[in-house]
C-alpha positions as CSV (number, residue, x, y, z in Angstrom):
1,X,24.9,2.9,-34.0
2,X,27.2,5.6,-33.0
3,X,24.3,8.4,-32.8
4,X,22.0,5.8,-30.9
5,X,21.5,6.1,-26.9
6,X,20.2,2.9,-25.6
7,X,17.9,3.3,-22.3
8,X,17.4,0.0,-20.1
9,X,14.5,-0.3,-17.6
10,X,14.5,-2.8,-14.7
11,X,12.9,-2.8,-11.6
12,X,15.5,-4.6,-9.2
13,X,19.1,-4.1,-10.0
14,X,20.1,-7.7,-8.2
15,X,18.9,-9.4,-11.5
16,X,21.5,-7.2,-13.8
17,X,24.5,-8.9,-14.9
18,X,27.2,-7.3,-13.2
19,X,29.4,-6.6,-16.2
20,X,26.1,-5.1,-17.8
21,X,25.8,-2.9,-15.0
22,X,29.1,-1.9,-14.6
23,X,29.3,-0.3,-18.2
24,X,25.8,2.0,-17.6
25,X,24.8,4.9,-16.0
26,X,22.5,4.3,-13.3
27,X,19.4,6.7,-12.7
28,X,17.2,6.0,-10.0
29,X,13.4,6.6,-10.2
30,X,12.3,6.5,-7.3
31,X,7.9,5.7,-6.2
32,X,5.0,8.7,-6.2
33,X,3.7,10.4,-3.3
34,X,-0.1,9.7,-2.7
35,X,-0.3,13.5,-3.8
36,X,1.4,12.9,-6.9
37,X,-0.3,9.9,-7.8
38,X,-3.7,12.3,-7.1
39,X,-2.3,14.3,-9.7
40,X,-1.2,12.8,-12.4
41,X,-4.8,10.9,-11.8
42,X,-6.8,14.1,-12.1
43,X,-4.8,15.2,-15.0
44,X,-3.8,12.9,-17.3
45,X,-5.3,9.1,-16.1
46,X,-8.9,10.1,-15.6
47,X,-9.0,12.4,-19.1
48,X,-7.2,9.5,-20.8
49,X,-10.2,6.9,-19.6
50,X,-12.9,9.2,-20.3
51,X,-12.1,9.2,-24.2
52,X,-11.5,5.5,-24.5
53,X,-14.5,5.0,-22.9
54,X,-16.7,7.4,-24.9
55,X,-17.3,9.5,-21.5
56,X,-17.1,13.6,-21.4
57,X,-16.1,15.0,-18.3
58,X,-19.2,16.9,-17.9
59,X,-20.6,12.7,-17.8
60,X,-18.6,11.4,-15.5
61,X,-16.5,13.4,-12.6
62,X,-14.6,11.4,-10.3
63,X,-13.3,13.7,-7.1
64,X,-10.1,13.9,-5.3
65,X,-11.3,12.1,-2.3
66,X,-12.0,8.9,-4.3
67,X,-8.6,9.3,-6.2
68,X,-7.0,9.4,-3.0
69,X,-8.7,6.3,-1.7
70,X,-7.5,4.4,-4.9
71,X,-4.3,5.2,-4.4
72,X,-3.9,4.6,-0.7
73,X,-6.6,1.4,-0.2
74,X,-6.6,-0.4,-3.6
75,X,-3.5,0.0,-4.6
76,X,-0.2,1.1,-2.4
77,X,1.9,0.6,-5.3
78,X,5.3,2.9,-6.4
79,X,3.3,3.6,-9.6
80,X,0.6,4.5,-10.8
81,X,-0.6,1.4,-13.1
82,X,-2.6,-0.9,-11.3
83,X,-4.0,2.9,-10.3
84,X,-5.2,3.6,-14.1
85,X,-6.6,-0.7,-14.7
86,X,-9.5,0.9,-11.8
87,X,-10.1,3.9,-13.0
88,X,-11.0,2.3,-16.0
89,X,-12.8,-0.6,-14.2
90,X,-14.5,2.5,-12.8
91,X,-15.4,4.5,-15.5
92,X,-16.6,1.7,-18.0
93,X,-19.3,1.1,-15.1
94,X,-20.0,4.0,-15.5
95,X,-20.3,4.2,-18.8
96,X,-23.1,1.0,-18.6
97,X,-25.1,2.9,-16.1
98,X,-25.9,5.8,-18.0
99,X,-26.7,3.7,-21.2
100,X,-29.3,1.5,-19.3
101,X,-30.2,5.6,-18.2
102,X,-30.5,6.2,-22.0
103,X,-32.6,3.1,-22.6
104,X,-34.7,3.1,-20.0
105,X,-35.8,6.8,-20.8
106,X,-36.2,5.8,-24.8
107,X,-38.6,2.6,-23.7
108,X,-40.2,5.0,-21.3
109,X,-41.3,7.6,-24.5
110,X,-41.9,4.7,-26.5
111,X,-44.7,3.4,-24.3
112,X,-46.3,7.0,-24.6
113,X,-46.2,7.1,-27.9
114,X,-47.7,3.3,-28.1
115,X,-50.6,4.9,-25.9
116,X,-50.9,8.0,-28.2
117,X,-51.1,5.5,-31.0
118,X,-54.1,3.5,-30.0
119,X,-55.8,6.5,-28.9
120,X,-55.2,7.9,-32.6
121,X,-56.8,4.9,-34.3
122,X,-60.2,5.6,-32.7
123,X,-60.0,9.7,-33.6
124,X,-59.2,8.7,-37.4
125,X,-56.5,8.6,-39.9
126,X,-55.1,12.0,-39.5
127,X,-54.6,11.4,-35.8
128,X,-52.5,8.2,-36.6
129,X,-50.3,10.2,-39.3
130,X,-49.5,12.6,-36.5
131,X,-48.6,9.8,-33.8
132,X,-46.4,8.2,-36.5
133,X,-44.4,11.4,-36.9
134,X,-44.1,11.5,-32.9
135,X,-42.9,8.2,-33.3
136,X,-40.3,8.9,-35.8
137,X,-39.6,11.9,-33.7
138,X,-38.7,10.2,-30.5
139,X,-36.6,7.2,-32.6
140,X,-34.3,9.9,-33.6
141,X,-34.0,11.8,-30.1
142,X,-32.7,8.5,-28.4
143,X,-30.7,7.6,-30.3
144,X,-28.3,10.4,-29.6
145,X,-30.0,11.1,-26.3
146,X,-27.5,12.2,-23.6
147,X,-29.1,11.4,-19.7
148,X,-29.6,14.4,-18.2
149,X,-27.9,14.4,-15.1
150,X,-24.4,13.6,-14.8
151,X,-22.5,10.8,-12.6
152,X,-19.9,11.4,-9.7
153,X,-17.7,8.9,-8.1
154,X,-16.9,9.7,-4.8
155,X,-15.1,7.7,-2.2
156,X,-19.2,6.6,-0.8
157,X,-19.0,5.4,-4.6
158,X,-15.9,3.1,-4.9
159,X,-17.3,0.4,-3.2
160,X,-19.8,-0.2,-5.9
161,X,-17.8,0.5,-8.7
162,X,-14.6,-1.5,-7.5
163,X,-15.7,-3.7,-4.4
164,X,-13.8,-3.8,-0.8
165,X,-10.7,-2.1,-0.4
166,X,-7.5,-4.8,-0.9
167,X,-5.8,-3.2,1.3
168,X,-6.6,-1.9,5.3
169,X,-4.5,-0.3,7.8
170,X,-3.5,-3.1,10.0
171,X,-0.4,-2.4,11.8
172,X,-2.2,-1.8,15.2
173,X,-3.8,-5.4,14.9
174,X,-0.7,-6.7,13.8
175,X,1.3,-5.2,16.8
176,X,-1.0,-5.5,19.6
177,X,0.8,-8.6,20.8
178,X,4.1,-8.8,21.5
179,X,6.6,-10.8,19.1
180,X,5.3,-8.4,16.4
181,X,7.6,-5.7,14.5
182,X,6.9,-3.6,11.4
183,X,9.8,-3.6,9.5
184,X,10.3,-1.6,5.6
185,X,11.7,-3.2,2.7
186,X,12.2,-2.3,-1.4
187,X,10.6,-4.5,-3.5
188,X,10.5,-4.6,-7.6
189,X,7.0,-2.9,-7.1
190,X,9.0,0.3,-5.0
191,X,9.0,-0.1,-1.0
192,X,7.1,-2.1,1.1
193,X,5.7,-2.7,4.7
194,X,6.8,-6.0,6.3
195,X,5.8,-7.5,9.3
196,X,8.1,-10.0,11.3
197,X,6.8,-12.1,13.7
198,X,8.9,-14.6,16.3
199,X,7.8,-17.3,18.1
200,X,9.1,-19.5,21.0
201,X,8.3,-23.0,22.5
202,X,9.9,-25.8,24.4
203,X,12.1,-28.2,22.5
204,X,15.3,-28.4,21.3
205,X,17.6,-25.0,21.3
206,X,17.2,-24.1,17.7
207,X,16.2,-21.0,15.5
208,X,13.3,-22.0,12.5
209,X,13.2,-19.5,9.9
210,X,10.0,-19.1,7.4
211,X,8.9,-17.2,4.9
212,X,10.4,-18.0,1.6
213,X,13.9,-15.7,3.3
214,X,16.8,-15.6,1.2
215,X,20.3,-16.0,2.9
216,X,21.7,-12.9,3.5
217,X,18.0,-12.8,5.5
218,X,18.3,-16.0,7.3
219,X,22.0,-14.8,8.7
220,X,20.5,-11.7,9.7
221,X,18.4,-13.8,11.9
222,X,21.3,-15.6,13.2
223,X,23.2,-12.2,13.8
224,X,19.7,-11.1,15.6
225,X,18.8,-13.9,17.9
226,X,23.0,-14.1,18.5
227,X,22.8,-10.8,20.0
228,X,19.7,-11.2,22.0
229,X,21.4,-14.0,24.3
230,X,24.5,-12.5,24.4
231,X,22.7,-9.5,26.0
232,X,20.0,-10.7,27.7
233,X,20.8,-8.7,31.3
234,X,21.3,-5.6,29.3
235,X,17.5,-5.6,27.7
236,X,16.3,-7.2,30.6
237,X,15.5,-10.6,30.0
238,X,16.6,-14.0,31.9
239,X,18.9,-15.8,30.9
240,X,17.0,-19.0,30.9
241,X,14.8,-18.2,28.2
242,X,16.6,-19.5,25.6
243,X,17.7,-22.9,27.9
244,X,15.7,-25.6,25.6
245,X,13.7,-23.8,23.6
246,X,13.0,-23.3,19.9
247,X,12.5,-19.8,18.0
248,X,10.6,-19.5,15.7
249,X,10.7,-16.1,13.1
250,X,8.2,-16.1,10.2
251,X,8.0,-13.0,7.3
252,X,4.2,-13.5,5.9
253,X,3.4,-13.6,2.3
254,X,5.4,-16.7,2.3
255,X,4.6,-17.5,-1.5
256,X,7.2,-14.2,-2.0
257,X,11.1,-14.5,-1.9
258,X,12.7,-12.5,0.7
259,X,16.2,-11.2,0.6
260,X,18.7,-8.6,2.5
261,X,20.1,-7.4,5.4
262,X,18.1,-4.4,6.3
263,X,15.2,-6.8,8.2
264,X,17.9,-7.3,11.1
265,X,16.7,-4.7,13.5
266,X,13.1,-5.8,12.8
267,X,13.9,-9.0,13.6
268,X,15.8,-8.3,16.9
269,X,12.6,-6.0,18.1
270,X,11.0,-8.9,17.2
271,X,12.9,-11.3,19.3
272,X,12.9,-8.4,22.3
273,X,9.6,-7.6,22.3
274,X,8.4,-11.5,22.3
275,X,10.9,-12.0,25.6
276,X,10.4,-8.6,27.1
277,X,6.3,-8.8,27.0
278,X,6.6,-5.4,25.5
279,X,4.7,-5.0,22.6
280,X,6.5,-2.7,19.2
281,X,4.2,0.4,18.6
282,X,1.8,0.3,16.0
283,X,3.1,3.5,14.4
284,X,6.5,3.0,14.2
285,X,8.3,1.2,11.2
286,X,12.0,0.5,11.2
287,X,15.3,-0.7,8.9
288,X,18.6,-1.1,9.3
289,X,21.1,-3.9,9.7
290,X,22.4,-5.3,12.6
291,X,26.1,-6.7,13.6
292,X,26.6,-8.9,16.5
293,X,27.9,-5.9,18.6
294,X,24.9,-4.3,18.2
295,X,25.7,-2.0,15.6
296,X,22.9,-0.1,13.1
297,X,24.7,-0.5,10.1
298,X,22.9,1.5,6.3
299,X,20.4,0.4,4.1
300,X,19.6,1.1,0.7
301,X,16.4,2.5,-0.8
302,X,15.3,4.7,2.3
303,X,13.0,7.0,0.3
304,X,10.9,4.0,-1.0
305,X,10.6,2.4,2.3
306,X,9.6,5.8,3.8
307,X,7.2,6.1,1.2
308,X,6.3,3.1,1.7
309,X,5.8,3.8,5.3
310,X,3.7,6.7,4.7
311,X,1.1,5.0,2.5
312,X,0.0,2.2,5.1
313,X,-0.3,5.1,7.7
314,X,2.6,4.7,9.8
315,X,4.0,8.2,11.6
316,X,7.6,7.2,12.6
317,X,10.5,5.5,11.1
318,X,13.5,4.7,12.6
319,X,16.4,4.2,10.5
320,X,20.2,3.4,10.7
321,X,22.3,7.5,11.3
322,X,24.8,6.8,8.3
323,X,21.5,7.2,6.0
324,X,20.7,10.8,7.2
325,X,21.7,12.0,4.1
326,X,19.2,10.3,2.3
327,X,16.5,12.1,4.0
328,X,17.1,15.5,1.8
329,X,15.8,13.4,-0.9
330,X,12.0,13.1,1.0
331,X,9.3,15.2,-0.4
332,X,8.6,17.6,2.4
333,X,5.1,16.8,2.6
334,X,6.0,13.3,3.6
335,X,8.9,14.9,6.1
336,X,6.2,17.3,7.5
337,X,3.6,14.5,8.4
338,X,6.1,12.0,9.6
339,X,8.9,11.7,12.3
340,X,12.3,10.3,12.0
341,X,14.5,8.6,13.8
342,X,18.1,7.8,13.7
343,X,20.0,4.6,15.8
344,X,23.3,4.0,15.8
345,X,23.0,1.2,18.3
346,X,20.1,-1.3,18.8
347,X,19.2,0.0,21.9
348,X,18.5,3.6,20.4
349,X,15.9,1.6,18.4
350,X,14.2,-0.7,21.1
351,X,13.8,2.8,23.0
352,X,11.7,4.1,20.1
353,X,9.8,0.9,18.5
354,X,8.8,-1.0,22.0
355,X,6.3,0.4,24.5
356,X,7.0,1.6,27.9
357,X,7.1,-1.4,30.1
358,X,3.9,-1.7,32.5
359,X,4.6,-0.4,35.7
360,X,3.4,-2.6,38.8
361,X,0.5,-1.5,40.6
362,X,1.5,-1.9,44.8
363,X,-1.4,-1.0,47.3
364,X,-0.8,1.7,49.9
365,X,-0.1,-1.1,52.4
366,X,2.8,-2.7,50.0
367,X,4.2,1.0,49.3
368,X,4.4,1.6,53.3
């Protein structure tokens, strides 16, 4: 086996034996752009389908616009997999449509031809010989008849072929109240939007955590609500509010296991914005972990996260300064239609993520 090069695939490295990993060379692959994934669709996925689906392209055309809307509403995935399984879905509908096309027209010919028949009978036998032949005639042209107009899927189009979009932008609904932060994380499927959510009520002075959270996560929300108390009069929140009462901080899509550091700024905006009244901004996205001092400390996996980021439509990410680097390694499409960040402290981030607070409206009288 000494000419042999062995080449391992995984999709999260956390699962890999550590004396596996420490004897390879690790090359990182990181997620498509929604203009890649529009490309390799348009030239290579779509072509692929057509032939296994007995299509031409002169058939079947599917536009930009609706690969684009696959990739970005019915996917969101680092790949382009799931991407192809509808394409196929799309184009073997289709495919049954123009059939029924095909033998709807032949029954339609057929019925003339019954009709010319019967007419025949009553004009005499040479009449009938002739309808026979018309018969015959028309047998053979459906069979390979080919509909004449051709079918385009646009995005109008995808609802019929595929159904409702899985997936909707949702981050200003999921923001609008305070308590609410959109945090970024990598999964085994590439990056991944995250939303945390906290929660407080009278009771007993204690922090619930849910979610399915791991527990590197669960100290990061220790290290998070730790530093909210410690600095309440500094972010402008009393002191009180944390006398007898319980917090609560929940990661939907509970049925998925959680893990890592980089939610704890997401979870102190969280915990901010739910004592503040200030609600995060629906644009913004944010990673990095968090030390009790208040420190933004670097993350791993910050081009997946910011693709991640650009494919549910957020326009800002704020991310820890140490990972500056990483941003040379951005496509500069996704650079040009998003804006970035840095924090080396959590209050660099709670200046970008939270809104402005409301300003109190006084009355002439009250300003004189």
């Amino acid at each position: 086996l000494s000419d042999v090069l062995f080449i391992a695939t995984a999709n999260v490295m956390d699962t890999i034996p550590g004396p596996l990993l420490d004897r390879m060379e690790l090359i990182t692959i990181d997620g498509y752009t929604e203009d890649d994934k529009v490309a390799i669709a348009r030239d290579f996925l779509v072509p692929r389908q057509l032939e296994r689906n007995a299509l031409t392209a002169e058939e079947v055309t599917v536009t930009d616009a609706a690969l684009r809307e696959i990739a970005a509403n019915y996917t969101r995935e680092a790949g382009v997999r799931q991407m192809e399984r509808l394409i196929a879905k799309a184009l073997r509908k289709a495919a049954t449509r123009l059939s029924e096309d095909v033998i709807g027209s032949a029954a339609g010919e057929s019925d003339a031809v019954v009709s010319d028949l019967g007419y025949g009978a009553e004009l005499g036998y040479d009449t009938l010989v002739r309808s026979e032949k018309s018969s015959a005639a028309v047998s053979s042209e459906s069979a390979g008849a080919v509909p004449e107009e051709s079918l385009t899927i646009d995005v109008a189009d995808l609802k019929k072929y595929l159904g409702r979009p899985r997936f909707t932008p949702d981050s200003v609904e999921r923001t609008a109240v305070p308590g609410v932060a959109t945090g970024l994380a990598v999964t085994g499927l590439g990056g991944d939007v995250l939303y945390i959510e906290a929660n407080v009520a009278e009771g007993e002075r204690s922090l619930t955590l849910t979610g399915q959270l791991g527990d590197v996560m669960k100290e990061s929300a220790q290290i998070a609500l730790s530093y909210v108390r410690s600095h309440a009069a500094e972010l402008g929140i009393d002191p009180k509010a944390f006398e007898n009462r319980t917090f609560h901080l929940h990661v939907p899509a509970g049925a998925v296991p959680k893990d890592g550091p980089s939610a704890g700024v997401t979870m102190t905006t969280a915990l901010v914005s739910l004592l503040t009244g200030r609600p995060v901004r629906s644009v913004v996205g944010m990673t990095g972990e968090v030390t009790l001092q208040g420190r933004v400390l670097p993350i791993g996996g910050l081009k997946q996260k910011v693709l991640a980021a650009h494919r549910a439509g957020l326009k800002e990410v704020v991310f820890p300064a140490r990972n500056e680097v990483d941003l040379d390694e951005l496509p500069e499409s996704v650079k040009e239609q998003m804006t970035f960040h840095s924090a080396s402290e959590v209050a660099q981030v709670l200046a970008v993520a939270l809104e402005a607070p409301k300003v109190a409206e006084h009355t002439p009288a009250q300003a004189a």
